[in-house]
C-alpha positions in Angstrom: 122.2 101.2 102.0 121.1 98.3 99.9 120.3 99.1 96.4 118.0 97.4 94.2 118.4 96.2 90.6 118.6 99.3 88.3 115.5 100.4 86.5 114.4 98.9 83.2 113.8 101.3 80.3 110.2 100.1 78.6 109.2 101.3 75.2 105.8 102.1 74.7 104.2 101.8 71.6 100.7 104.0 71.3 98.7 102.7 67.8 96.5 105.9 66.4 93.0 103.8 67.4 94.5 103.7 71.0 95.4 106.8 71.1 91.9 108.4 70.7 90.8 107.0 73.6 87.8 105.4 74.5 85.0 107.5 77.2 83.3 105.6 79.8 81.6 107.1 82.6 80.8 103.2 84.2 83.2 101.5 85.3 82.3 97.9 87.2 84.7 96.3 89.2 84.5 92.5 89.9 87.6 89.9 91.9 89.0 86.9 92.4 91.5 85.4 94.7 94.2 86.2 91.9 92.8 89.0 89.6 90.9 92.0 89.3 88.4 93.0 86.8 87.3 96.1 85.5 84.5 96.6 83.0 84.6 100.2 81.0 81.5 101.2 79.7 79.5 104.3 78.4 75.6 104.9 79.9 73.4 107.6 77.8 70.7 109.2 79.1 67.6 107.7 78.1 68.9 104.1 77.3 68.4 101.1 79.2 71.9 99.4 78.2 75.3 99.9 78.7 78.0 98.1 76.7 81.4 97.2 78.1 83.8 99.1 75.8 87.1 97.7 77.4 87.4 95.0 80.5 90.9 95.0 81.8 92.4 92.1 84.0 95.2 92.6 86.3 96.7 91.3 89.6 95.8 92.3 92.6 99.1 93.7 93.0 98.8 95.8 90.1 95.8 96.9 91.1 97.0 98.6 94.1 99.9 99.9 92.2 97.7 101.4 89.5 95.4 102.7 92.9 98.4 104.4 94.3 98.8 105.9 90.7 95.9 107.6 90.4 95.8 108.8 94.1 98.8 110.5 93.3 97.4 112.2 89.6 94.1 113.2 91.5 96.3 114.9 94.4 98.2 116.7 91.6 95.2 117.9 90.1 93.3 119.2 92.7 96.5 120.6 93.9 96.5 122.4 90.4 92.6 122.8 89.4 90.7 122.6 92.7 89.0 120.0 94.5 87.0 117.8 91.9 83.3 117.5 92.7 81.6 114.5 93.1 77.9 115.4 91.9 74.9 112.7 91.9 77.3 110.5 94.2 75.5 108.3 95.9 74.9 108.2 99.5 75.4 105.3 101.7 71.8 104.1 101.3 71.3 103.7 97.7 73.0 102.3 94.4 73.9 105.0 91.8 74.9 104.6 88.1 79.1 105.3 87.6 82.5 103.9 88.9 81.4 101.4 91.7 82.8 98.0 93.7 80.7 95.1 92.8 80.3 92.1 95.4 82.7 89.3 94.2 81.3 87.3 91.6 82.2 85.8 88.3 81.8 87.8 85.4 79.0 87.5 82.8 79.5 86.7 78.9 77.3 87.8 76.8 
């Protein structure tokens, strides 16, 4: 059995700001051939604008690895809490507002 190079201990530093956290409950998702882009951001009832609160770009690679993540964490919770509930989820005829899949496209500064 062929072994692979042994694991590399990361340390991770957490600053207070981070730590709180930031909510979104929109998250839009944009690609190239080489990255993936994902656009945070927080939509309030009765307000035509949503700001992007964090836009994080990764590999492709990562992205599947971070997929496989949280595929894993949502399998442990429902496991633990119950099946989580997808209310207002769009069908497959219509555009809702929350975590989607854009087209590919470039994304807009503004």
């Amino acid at each position: 059995m062929q072994q692979g190079p042994p694991q590399q201990q990361i340390n991770i530093q957490l600053d207070e700001d981070q730590a709180e956290g930031i909510y979104a409950n929109l998250a839009m998702i944009m690609h190239s051939p080489t990255e993936i882009i994902i656009d945070f951001a927080r939509v309030m009832p009765r307000m035509p604008k949503a700001k992007v609160l964090s836009r994080i770009i990764m590999t492709p690679m990562h992205a599947k690895m971070m997929q496989q993540a949280l595929t894993d964490n949502i399998q442990k919770f429902e496991k633990q809490f119950g099946e989580i509930k997808l209310y207002g989820h769009p069908d497959h005829t219509g555009k809702g507002i929350g975590f989607e899949s854009s087209e590919q496209r470039e994304p807009e500064n503004k």
